[in-house]
MMTF fields as JSON, N, C-alpha, C and O atoms, coordinates in Angstrom:
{
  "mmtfVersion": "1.0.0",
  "mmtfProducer": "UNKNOWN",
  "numBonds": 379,
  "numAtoms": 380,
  "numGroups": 95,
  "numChains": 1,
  "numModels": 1,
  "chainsPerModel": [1],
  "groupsPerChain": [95],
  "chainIdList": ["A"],
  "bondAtomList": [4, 2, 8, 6, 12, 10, 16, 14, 20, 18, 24, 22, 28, 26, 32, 30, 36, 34, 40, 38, 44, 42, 48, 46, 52, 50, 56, 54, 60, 58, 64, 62, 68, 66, 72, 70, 76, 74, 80, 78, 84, 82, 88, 86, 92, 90, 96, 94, 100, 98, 104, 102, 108, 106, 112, 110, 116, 114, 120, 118, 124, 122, 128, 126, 132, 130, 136, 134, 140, 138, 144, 142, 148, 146, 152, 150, 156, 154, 160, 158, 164, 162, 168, 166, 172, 170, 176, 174, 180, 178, 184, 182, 188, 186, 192, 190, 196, 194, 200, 198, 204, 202, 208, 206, 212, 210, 216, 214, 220, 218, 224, 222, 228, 226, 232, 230, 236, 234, 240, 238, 244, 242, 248, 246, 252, 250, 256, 254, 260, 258, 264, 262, 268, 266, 272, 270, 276, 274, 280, 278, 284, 282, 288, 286, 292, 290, 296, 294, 300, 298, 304, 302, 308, 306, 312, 310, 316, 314, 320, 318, 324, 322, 328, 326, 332, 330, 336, 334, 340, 338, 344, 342, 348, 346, 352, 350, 356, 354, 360, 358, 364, 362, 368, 366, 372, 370, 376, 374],
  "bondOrderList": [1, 1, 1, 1, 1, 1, 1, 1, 1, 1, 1, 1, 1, 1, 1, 1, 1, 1, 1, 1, 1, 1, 1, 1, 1, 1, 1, 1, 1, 1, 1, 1, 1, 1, 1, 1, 1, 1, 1, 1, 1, 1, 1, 1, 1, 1, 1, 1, 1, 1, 1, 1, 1, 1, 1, 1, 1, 1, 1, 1, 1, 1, 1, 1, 1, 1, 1, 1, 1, 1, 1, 1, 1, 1, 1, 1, 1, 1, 1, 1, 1, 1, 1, 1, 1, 1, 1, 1, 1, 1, 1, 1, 1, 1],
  "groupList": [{"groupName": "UNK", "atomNameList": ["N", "CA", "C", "O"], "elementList": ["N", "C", "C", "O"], "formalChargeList": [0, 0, 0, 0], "bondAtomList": [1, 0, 2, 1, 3, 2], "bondOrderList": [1, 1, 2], "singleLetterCode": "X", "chemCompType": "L-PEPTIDE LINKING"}],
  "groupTypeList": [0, 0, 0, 0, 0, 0, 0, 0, 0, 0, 0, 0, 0, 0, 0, 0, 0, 0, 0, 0, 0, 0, 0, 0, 0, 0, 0, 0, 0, 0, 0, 0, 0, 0, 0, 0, 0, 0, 0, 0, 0, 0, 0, 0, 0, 0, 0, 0, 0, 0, 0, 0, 0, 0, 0, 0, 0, 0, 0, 0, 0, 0, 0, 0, 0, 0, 0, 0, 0, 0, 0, 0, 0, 0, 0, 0, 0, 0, 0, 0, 0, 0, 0, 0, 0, 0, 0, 0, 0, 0, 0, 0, 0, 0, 0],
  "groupIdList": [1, 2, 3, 4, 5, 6, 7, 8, 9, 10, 11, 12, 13, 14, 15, 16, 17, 18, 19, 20, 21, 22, 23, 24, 25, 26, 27, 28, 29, 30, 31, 32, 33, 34, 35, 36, 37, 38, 39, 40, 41, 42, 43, 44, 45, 46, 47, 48, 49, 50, 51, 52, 53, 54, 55, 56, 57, 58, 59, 60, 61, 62, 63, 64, 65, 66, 67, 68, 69, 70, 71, 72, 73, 74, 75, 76, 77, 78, 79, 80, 81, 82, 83, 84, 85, 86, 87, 88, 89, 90, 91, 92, 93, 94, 95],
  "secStructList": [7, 7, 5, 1, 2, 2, 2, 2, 2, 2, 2, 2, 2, 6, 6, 7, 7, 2, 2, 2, 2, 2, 2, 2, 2, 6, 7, 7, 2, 2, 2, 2, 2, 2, 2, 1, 1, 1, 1, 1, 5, 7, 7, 1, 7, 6, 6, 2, 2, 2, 2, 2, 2, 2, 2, 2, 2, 2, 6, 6, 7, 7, 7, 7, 7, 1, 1, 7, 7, 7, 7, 1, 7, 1, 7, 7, 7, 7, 7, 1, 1, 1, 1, 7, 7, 7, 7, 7, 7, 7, 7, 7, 7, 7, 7],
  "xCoordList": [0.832, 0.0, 0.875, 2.079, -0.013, 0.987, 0.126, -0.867, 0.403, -0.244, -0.546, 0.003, -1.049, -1.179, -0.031, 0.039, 0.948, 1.915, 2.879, 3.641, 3.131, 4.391, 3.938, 4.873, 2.935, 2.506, 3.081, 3.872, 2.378, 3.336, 4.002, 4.14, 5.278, 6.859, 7.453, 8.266, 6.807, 7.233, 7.213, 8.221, 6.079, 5.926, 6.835, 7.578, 7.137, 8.053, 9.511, 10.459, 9.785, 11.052, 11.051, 11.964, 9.821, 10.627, 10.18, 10.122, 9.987, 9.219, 8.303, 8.438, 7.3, 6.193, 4.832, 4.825, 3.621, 2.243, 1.66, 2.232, 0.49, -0.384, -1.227, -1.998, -1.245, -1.55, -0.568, -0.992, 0.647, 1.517, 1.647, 1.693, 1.718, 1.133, 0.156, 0.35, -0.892, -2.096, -1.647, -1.663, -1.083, -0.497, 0.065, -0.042, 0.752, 2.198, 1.209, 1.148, 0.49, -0.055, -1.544, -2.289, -1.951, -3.065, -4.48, -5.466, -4.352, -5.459, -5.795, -4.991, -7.24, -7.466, -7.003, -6.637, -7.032, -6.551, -7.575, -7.279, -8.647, -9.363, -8.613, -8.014, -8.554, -7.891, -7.164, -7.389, -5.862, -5.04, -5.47, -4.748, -6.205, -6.385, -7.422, -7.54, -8.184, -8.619, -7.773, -8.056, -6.88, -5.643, -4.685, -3.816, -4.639, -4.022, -4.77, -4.088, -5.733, -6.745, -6.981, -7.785, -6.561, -7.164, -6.297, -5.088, -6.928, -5.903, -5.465, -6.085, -3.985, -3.085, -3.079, -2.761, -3.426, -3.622, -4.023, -4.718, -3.935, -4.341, -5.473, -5.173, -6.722, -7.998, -8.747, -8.452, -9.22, -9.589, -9.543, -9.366, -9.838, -9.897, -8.612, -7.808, -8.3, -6.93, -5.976, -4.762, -7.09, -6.285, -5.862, -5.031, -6.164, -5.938, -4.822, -3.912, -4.937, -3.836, -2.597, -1.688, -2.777, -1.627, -0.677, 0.518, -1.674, -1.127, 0.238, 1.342, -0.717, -0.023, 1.188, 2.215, 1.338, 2.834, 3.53, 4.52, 3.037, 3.815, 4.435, 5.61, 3.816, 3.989, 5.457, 6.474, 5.172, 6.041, 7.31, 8.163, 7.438, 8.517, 9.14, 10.194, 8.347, 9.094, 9.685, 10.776, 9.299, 9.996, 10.914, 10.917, 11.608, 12.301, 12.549, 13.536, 10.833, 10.956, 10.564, 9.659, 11.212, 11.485, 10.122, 10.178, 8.916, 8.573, 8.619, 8.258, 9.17, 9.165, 8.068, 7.162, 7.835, 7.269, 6.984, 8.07, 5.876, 6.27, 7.296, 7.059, 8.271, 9.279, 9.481, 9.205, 10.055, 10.802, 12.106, 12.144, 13.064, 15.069, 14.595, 13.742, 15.317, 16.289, 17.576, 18.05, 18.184, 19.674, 19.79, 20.775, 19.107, 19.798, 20.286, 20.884, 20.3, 21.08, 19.705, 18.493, 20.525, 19.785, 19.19, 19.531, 18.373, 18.31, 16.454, 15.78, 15.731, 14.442, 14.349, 15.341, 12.758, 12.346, 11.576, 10.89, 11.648, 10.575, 10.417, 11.338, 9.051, 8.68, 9.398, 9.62, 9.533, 10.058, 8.546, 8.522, 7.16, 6.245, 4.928, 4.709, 4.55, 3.27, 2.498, 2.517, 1.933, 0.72, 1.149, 2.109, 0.552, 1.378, 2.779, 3.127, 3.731, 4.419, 4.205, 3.785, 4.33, 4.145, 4.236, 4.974, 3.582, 3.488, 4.92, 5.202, 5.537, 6.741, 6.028, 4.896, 6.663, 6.837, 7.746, 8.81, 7.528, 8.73, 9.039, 8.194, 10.587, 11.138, 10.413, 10.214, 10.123, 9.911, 11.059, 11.374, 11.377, 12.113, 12.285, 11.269, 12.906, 12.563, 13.95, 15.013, 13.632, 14.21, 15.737, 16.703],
  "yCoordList": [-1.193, 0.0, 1.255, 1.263, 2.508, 3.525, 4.261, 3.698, 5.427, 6.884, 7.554, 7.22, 8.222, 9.896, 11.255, 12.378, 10.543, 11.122, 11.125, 12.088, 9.779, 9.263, 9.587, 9.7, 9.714, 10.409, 11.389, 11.555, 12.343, 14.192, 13.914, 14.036, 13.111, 13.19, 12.626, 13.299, 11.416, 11.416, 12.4, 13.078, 12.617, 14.405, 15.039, 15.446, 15.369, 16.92, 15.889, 16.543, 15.049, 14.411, 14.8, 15.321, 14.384, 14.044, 15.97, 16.155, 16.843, 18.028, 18.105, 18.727, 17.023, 17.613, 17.319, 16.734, 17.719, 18.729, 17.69, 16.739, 17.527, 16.208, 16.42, 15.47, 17.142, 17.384, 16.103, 15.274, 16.21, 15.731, 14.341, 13.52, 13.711, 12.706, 12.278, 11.336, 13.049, 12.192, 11.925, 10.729, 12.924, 12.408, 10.617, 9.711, 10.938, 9.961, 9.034, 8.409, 8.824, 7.109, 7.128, 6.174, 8.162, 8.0, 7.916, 7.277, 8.496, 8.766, 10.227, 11.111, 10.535, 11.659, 12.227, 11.547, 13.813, 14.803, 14.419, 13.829, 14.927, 14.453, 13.14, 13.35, 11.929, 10.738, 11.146, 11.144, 11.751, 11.704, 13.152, 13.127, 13.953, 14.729, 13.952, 14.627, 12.55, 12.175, 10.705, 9.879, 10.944, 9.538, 10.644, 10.112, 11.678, 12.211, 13.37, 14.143, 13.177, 13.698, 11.992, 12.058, 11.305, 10.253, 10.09, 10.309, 9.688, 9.521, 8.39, 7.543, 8.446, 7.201, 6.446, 7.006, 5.289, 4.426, 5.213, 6.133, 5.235, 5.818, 4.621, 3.474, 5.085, 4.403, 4.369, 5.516, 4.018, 4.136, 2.644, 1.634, 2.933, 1.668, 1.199, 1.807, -0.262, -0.868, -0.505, -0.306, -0.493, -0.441, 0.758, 0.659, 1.753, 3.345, 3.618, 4.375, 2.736, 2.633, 2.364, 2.554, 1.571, 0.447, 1.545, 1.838, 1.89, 2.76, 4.335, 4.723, 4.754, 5.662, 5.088, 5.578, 4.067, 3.49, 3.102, 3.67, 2.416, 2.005, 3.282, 3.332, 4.456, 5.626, 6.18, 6.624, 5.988, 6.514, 5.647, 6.264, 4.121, 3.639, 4.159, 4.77, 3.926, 4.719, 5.366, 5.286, 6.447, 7.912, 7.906, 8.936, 6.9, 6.91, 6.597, 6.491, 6.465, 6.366, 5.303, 4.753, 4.611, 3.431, 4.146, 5.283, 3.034, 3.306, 2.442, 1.276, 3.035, 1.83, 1.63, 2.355, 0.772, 0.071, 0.277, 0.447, 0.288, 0.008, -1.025, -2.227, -0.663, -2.148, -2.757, -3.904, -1.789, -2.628, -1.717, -0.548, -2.565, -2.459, -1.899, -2.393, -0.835, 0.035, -0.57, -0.611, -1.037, -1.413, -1.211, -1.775, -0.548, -0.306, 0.519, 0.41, 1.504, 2.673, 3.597, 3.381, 4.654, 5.887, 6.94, 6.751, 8.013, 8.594, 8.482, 8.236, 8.791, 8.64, 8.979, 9.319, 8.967, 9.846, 8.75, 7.974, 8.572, 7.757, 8.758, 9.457, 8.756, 9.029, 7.988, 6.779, 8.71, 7.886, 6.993, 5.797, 8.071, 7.594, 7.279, 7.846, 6.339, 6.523, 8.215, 8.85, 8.472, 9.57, 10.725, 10.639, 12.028, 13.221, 13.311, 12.614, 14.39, 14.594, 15.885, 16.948, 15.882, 16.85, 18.747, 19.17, 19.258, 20.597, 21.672, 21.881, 22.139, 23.035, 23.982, 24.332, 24.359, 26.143, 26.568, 26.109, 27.722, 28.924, 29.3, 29.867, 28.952, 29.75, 31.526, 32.201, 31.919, 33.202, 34.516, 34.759, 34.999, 35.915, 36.82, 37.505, 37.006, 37.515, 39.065, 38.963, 40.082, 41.662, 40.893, 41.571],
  "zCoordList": [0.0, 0.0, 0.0, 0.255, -0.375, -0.287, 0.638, 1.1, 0.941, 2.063, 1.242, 0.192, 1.167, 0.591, 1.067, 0.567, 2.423, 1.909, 1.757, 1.672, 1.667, 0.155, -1.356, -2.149, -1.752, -2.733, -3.198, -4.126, -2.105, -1.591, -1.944, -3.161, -0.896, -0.471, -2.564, -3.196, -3.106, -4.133, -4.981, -5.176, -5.599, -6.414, -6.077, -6.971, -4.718, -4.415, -4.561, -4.127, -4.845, -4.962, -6.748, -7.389, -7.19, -8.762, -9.093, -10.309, -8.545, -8.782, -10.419, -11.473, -9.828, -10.525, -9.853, -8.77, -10.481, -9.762, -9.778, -10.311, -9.275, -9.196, -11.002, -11.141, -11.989, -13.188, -13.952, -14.757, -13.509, -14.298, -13.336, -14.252, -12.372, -12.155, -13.236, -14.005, -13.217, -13.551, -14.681, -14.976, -15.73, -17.048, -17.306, -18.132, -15.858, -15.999, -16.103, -17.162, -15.318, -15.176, -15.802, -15.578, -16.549, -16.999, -16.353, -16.719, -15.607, -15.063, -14.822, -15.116, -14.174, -14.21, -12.963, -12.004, -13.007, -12.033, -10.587, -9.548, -10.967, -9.517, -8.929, -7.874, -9.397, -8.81, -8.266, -7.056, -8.714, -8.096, -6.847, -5.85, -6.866, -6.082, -4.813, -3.791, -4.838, -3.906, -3.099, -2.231, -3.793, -3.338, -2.668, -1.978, -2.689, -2.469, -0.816, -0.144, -0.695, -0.065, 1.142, 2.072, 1.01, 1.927, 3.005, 2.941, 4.046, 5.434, 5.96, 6.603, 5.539, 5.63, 4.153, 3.104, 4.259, 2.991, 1.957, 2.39, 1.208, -0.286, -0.6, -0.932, -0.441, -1.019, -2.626, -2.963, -3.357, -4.724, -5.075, -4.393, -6.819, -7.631, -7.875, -8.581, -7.108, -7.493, -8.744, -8.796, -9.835, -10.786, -11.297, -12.199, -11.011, -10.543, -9.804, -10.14, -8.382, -7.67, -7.626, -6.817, -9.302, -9.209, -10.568, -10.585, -11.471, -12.575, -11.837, -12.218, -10.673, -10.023, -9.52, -9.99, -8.587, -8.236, -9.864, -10.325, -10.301, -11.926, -11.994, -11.63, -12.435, -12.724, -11.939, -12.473, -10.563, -10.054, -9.427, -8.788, -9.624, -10.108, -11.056, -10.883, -12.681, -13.879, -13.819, -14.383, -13.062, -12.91, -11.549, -10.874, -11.172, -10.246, -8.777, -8.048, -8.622, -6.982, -6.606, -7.234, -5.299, -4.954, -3.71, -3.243, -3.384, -2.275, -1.446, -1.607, -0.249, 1.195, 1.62, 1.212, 2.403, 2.728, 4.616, 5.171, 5.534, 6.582, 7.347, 7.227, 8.021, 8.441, 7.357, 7.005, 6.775, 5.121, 4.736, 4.35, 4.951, 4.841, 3.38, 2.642, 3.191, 1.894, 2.084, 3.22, 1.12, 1.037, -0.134, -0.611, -0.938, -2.34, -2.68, -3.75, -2.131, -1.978, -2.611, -2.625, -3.082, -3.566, -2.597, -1.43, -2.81, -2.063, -2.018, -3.019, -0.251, -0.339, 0.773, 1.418, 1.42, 2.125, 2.891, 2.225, 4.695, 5.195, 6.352, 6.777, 6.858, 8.305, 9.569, 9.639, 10.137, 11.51, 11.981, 12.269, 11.962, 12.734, 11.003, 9.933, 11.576, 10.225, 10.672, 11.726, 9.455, 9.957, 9.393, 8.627, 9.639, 9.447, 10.046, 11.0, 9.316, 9.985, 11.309, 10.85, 12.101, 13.328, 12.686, 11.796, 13.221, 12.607, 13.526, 14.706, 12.088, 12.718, 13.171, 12.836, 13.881, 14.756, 14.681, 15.096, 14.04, 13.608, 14.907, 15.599, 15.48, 16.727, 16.636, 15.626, 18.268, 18.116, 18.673, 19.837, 17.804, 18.044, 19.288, 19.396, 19.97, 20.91, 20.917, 20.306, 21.572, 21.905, 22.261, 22.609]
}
């Protein structure tokens, strides 16, 4: 399975828009705007689902897996925790 935001994290790796997703794997924009909209798992029609990872193998990106070893090197992106990542706070300046 994938998240919705390994999705994100892929796009902003290969820098392109969820438009050009949808290109890649042939499907439409909304799709990818409600796979992309879901919390945690990425929900939809399998075969929708499956075109988007194809897609984004092609184009480079390896996705992990929960409790699943990278040893192949390259470069990629995992959360420490499933879920969002935690919201920054801009240090406040102080006199």
């Amino acid at each position: 399975m994938i998240t919705s935001f390994q999705m994100r994290a892929a796009r902003a790796l290969l820098g392109i828009d969820q438009k050009r997703l949808a290109e890649l794997a042939g499907v439409s924009l909304p799709t990818i705007q409600r796979m992309e909209a879901s919390d945690g798992n990425v929900r939809g029609v399998v075969d929708s689902l499956i075109k988007v990872v194809d897609a984004l193998d092609r184009s480079g990106v390896d996705l992990i897996g929960e409790n699943v070893r990278s040893d192949s090197g390259g470069r990629g992106v995992r959360l420490k925790q499933p879920g969002p990542p935690p919201k920054f706070e801009e240090p406040k300046l102080t006199d």
